[in-house]
C-alpha positions, 0 to 999 in steps of 0.5 A: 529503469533504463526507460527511465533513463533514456526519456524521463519525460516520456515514462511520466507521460505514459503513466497517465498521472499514477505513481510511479515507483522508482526503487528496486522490488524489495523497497517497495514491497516493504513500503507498501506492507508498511501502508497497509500496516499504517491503514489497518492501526487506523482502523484497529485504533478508531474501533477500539471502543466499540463492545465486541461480539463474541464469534466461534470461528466454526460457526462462521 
């Protein structure tokens, strides 16, 4: 944070263009799982009609 502070420029610089993240650890973990929840709803509603297969989970 204190890099941030003293040059801004230079931290947006040396990122080469990826996010930066500028909140404390915990935020943005909780921003992430909540991604990743998002993406998985996606997946899970775009499946939602297809017939499913029964698995024993031993089996596999």
């Amino acid at each position: 944070m204190s890099e941030l502070k003293k040059n801004p420029s230079a931290l947006v610089n040396d990122v080469q263009g990826e996010p930066v993240a500028v909140a404390p650890a915990d935020v943005s973990d909780c921003a992430f799982e909540r991604l990743v929840d998002f993406e998985l709803e996606e997946i899970v509603r775009s499946r939602r009609h297809e017939t499913p297969i029964p698995v024993i989970l031993d089996d596999l």
